[in-house]
C-alpha positions in Angstrom: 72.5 83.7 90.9 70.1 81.9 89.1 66.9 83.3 87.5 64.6 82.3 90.8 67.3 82.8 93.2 67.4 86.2 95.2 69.6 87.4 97.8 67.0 86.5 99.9 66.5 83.0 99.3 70.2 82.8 98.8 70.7 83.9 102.8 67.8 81.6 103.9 69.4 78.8 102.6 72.7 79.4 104.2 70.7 80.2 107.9 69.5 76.9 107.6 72.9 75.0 106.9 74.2 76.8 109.9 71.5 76.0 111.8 71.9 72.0 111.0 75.5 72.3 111.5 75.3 74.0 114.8 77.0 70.8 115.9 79.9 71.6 114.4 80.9 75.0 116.3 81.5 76.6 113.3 80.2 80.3 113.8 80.4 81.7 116.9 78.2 84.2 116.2 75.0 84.4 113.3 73.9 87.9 112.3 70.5 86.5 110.4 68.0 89.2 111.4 70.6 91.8 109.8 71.7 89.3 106.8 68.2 89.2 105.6 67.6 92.9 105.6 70.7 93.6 104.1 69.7 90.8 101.5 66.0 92.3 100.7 67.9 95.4 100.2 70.6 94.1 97.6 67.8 92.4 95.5 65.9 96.2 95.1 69.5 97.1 94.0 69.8 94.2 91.5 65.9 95.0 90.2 67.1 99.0 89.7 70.4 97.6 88.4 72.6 99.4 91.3 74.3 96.3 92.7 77.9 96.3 93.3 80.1 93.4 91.6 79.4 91.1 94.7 75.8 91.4 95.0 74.4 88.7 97.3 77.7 86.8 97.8 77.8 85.2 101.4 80.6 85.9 103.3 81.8 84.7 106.7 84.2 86.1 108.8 87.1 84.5 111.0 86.8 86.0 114.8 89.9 88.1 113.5 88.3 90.7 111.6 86.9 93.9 112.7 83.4 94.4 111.7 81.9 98.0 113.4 79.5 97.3 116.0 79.4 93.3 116.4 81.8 91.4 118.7 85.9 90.6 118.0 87.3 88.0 120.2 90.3 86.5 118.6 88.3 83.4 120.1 90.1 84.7 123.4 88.5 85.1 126.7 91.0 87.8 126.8 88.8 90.5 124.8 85.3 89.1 126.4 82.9 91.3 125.5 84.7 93.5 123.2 83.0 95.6 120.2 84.8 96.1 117.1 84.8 100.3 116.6 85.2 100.3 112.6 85.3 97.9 109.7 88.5 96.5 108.7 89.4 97.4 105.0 88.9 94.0 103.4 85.3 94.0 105.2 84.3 97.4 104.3 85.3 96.9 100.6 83.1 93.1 100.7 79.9 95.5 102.0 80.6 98.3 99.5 80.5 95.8 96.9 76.8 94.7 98.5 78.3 91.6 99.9 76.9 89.8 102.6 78.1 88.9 106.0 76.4 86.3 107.7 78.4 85.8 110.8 81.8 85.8 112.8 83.5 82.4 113.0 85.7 80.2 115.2 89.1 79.8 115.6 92.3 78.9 117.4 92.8 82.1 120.0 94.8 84.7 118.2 95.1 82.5 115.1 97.5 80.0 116.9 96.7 76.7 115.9 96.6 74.3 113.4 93.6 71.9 114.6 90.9 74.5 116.0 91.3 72.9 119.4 92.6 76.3 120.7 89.8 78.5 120.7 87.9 79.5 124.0 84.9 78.9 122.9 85.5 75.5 122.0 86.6 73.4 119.3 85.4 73.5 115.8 84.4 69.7 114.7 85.2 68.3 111.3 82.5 67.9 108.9 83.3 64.6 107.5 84.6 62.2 110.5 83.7 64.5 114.0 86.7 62.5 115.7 89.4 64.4 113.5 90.4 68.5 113.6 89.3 70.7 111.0 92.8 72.2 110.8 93.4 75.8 111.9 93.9 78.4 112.7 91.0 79.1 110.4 89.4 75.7 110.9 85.6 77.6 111.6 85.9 79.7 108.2 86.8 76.3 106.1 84.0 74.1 107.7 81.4 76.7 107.0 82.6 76.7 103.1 82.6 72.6 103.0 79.1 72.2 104.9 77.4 75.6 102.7 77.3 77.4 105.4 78.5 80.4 103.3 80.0 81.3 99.9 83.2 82.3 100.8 85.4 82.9 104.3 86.9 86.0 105.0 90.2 84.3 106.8 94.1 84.8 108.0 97.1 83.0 107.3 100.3 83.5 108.8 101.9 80.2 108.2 99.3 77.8 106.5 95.9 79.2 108.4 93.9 79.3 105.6 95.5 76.9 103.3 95.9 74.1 106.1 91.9 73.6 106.9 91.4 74.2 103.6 93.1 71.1 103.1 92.3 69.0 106.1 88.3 70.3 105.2 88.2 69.6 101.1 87.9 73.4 100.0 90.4 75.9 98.1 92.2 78.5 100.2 94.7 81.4 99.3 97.3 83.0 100.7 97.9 86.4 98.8 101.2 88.0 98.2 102.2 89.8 101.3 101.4 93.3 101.0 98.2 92.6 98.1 95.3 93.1 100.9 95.7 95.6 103.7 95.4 94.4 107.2 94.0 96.9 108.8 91.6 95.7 111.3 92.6 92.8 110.9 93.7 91.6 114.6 97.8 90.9 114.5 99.8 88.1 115.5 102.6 88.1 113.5 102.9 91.0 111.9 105.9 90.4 108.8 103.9 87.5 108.2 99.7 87.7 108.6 97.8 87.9 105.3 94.0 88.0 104.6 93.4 84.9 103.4 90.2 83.6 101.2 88.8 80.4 101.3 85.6 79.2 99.0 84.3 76.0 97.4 85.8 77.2 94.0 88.4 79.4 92.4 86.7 81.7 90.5 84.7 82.4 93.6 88.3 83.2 95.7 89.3 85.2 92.1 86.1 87.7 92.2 86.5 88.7 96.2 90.2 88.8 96.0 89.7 91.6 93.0 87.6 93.5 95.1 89.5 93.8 98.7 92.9 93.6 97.3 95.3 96.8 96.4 96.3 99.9 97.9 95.1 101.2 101.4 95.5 105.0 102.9 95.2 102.9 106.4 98.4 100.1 106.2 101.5 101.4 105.1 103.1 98.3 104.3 100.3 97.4 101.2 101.6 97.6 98.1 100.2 100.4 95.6 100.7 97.9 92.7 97.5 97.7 90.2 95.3 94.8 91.4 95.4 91.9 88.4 92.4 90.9 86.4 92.1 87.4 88.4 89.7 85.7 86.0 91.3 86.9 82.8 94.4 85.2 84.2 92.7 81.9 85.3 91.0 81.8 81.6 94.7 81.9 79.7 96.2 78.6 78.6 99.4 78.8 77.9 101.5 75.7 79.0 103.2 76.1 82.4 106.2 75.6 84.4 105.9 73.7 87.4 108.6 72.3 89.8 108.5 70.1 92.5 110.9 69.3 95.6 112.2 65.9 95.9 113.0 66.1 99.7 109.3 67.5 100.1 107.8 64.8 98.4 110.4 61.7 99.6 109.9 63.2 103.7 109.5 60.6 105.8 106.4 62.6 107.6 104.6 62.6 104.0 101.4 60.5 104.9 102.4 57.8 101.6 98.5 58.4 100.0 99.1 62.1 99.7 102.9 61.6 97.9 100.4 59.1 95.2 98.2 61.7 95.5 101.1 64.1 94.1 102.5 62.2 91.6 99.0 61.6 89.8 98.9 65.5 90.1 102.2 65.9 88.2 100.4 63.3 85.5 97.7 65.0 85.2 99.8 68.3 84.7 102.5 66.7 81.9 99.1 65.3 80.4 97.6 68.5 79.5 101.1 69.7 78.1 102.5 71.4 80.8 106.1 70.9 81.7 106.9 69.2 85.2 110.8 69.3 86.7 112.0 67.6 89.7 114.1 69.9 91.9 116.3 70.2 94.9 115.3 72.3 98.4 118.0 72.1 100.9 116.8 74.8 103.6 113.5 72.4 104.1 114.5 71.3 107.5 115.3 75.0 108.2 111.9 76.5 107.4 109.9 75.8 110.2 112.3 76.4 113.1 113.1 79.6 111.2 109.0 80.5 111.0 108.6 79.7 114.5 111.2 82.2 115.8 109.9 84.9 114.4 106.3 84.7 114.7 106.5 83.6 118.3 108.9 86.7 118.6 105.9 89.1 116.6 103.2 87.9 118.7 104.9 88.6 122.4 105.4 92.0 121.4 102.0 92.3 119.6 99.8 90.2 122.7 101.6 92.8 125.4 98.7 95.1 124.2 96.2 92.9 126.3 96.6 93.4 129.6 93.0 94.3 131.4 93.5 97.9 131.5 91.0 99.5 128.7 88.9 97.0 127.3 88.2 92.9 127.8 88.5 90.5 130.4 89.8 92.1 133.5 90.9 90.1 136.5 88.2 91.1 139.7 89.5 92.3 142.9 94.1 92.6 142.4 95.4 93.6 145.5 97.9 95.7 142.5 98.3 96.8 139.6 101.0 94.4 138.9 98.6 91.9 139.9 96.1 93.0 137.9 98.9 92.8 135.2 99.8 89.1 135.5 96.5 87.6 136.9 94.5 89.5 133.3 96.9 87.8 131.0 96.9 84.6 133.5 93.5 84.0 133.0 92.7 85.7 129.8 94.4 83.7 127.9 94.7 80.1 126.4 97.5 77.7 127.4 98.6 77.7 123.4 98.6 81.3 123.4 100.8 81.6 126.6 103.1 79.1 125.2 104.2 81.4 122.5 104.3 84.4 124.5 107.2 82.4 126.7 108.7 81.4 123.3 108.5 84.6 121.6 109.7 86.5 125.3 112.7 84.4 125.2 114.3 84.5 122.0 113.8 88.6 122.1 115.8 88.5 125.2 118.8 90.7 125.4 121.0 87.2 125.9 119.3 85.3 123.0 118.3 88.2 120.8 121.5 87.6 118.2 121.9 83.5 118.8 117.7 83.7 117.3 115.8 86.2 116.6 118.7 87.7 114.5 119.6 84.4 113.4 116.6 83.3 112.0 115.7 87.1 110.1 119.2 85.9 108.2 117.8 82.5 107.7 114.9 83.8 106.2 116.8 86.1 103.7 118.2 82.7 102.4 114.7 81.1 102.1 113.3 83.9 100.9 116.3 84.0 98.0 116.3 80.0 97.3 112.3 80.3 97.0 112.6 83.3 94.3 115.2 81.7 92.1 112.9 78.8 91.7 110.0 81.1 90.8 112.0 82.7 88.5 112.8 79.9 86.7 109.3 78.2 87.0 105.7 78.9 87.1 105.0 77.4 90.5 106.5 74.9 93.2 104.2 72.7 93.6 104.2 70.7 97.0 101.8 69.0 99.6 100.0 71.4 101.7 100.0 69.5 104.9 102.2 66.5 106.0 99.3 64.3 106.7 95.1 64.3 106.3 93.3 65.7 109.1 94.4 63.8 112.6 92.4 63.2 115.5 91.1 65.6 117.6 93.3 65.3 120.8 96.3 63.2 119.2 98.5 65.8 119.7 97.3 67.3 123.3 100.5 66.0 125.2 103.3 67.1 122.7 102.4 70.6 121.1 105.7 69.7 119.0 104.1 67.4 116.6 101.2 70.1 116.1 104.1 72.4 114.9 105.0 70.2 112.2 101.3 70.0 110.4 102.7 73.2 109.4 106.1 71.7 107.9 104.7 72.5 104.5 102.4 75.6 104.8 104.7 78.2 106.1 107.3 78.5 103.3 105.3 80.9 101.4 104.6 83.6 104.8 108.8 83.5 105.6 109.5 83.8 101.5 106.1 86.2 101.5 105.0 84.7 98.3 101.5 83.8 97.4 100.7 80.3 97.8 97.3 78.3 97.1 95.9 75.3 98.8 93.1 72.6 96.4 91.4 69.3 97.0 92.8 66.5 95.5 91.3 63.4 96.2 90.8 61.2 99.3 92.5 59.2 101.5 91.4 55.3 103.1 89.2 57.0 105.6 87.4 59.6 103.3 89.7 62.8 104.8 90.3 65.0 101.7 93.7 65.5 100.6 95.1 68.9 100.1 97.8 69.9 97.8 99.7 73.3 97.4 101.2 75.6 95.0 103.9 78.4 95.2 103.9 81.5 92.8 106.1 84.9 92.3 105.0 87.8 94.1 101.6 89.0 93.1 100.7 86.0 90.4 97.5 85.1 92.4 95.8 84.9 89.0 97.8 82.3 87.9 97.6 79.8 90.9 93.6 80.7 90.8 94.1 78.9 87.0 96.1 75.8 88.2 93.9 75.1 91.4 90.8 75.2 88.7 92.8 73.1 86.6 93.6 70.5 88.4 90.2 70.5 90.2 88.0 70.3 87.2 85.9 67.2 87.0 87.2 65.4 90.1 
């Protein structure tokens, strides 16, 4: 903060952005009374010099996130009314660094979405051209960073989520390492391939929260206990890097042709500062996606059977059974997305389908999860578009959920290989959409892919 800015002044400000962009469906939910208390009481920490490492930092979170004693919807009708009973880790380790939340977000219903046209509340507009998506799941969290609504989003990814509206919304979003931030309390869809995701207007922003909520956890036993990484020491190295790129990811004929120009001046920009660039082979692209939707369709019918009306959220009135009650809750309760992958994710777990996919695609994803690591061991990152095309219009894609699946051709390499992956603006296309490109790292080099998305954001 500057001299004359206080946490205060700092919250005030981003109240009345939210309140300008109410338009936009961003937040579904604005805890300003609380903000600003929480605020006056941070800057008497900062005058006694108490104050955590985040002190005054203004943070959003997606409607994923359990935050004790303020709602947690999933943006579902299915949990109407429902109050979180504890604070997820990542959210409890924000507030014990004197972090601020200012309000719970929109997004598609249980994270299952790329456009934000999902969510029961309604969909979240984009900031730049209101005829066009946001991008989702996360698409409320992203809109908030691009219109100042907050610093940074608290968001999930669990194949592109974060990075995806980052993109479509012109902002930088990360994808951690699975297993560097717990997810407990963190609401599941998919759960061998949901990470806590950050999205913020810049990297060293993303670098200070993620040094803060990441590491080891006493509550998620699938966290790794591996020493969190001194983010900003890494982003400030400058050592010359190894990047790789893949031809049949960049020569696709779904590539929208200003974001391939868009990736080739990235690669001239790169072999301009010094840094090695290497054209490579990916065979198993056209394999990714199907393989992703398999399994996470698979995750989420078994983790969605917890909602059914009988202890908390929307309950069907008067069943004439309890089977009723049953089908009629879940009927209702929740979206026509949502129920779509329940049906998927039913069927391929199946007793007759269980070894022709689900068993299938877990071998599949061995393979990516091999071809992806050999590259990383040979380079620094794999550097690729994050989304097939700009943001497209809200509705385009209403009548053939199919083409909806494939904004995500790109994104969810890095939750079936479980790698970290970062999404940056990179220009604009003919109608003023920003452009979004990605890059891949090894397990656990967040720092480094902080550095490159500051590096090839700097002065544009």
């Amino acid at each position: 903060m500057s001299g004359a800015e206080t946490c205060t002044s700092r919250v005030r400000h981003h109240l009345s952005r939210i309140q300008q962009g109410q338009h936009l469906n961003a937040f579904l939910s604005v805890y300003g009374e609380e903000a600003l208390k929480r605020a006056g009481y941070i800057d008497q920490k900062i005058k006694e010099g108490t104050h955590g490492p985040l002190a005054g930092l203004v943070v959003g979170l997606k409607d994923v996130f359990s935050y004790e004693g303020h709602p947690l919807q999933a943006s579902s009708k299915i949990l109407n009314g429902f109050q979180a009973q504890y604070n997820a880790t990542a959210v409890q380790r924000l507030l014990d660094a004197d972090a601020i939340v200012i309000g719970r977000q929109n997004c598609d219903e249980f994270g299952m979405g790329s456009s934000n046209e999902n969510s029961a509340f309604g969909p979240v507009l984009h900031p730049i051209n209101h005829d066009h998506v946001p991008g989702g799941s996360s698409g409320g969290s992203a809109v908030a960073v691009a219109s100042d609504m907050c610093q940074v989003s608290l968001g999930s990814d669990t194949g592109g989520s974060v990075r995806q509206p980052a993109a479509f919304c012109g902002v930088t979003g990360l994808k951690p390492t699975y297993s560097r931030i717990s997810r407990y309390g963190l609401v599941a869809y998919g759960s061998s391939l949901d990470c806590v995701g950050l999205l913020g207007s810049d990297a060293e922003d993303i670098a200070r929260v993620l040094s803060i909520i990441a590491g080891p956890d006493e509550y998620d036993s699938t966290v790794s206990g591996r020493p969190v990484n001194d983010y900003l020491g890494e982003m400030r190295q400058n050592e010359p890097l190894k990047i790789a790129y893949a031809a049949e990811m960049v020569d696709a004929p779904v590539l929208q042709p200003e974001i391939k120009v868009a990736m080739m001046s990235a690669i001239d920009r790169l072999t301009g500062m010094g840094h090695s660039v290497t054209r490579i082979d990916f065979p198993l692209l056209d394999y990714i996606l199907p393989t992703y939707y398999i399994l996470a369709t698979a995750e989420a019918s078994s983790n969605l059977s917890r909602y059914d009306g009988v202890r908390y959220g929307y309950r069907t009135p008067h069943p004439a059974s309890l089977d009723e009650m049953y089908k009629r809750t879940r009927s209702e309760g929740f979206g026509q997305e949502v129920k779509r992958r329940i049906l998927l994710g039913t069927f391929v777990l199946t007793s007759d389908y269980f070894d022709a996919y689900y068993t299938k695609a877990q071998k599949v994803r061995t393979l990516i999860r091999k071809k992806t690591k050999e590259i990383l061991d040979q380079f620094d990152f794999l550097l690729m578009p994050t989304a097939p095309t700009t943001a497209f219009k809200r509705g385009m894609h209403a009548r053939d959920p199919l083409q909806t699946y494939l904004a995500d051709l790109y994104s969810v390499q890095a939750n079936v290989a479980g790698v970290p992956a970062i999404s940056f603006p990179f220009g604009k296309d003919k109608k003023g959409l920003p452009i979004g490109l990605q890059a891949l790292a090894g397990d656990f080099q967040e720092g480094k892919l902080l550095r490159l998305a500051s590096l090839l954001t700097e002065d544009l």
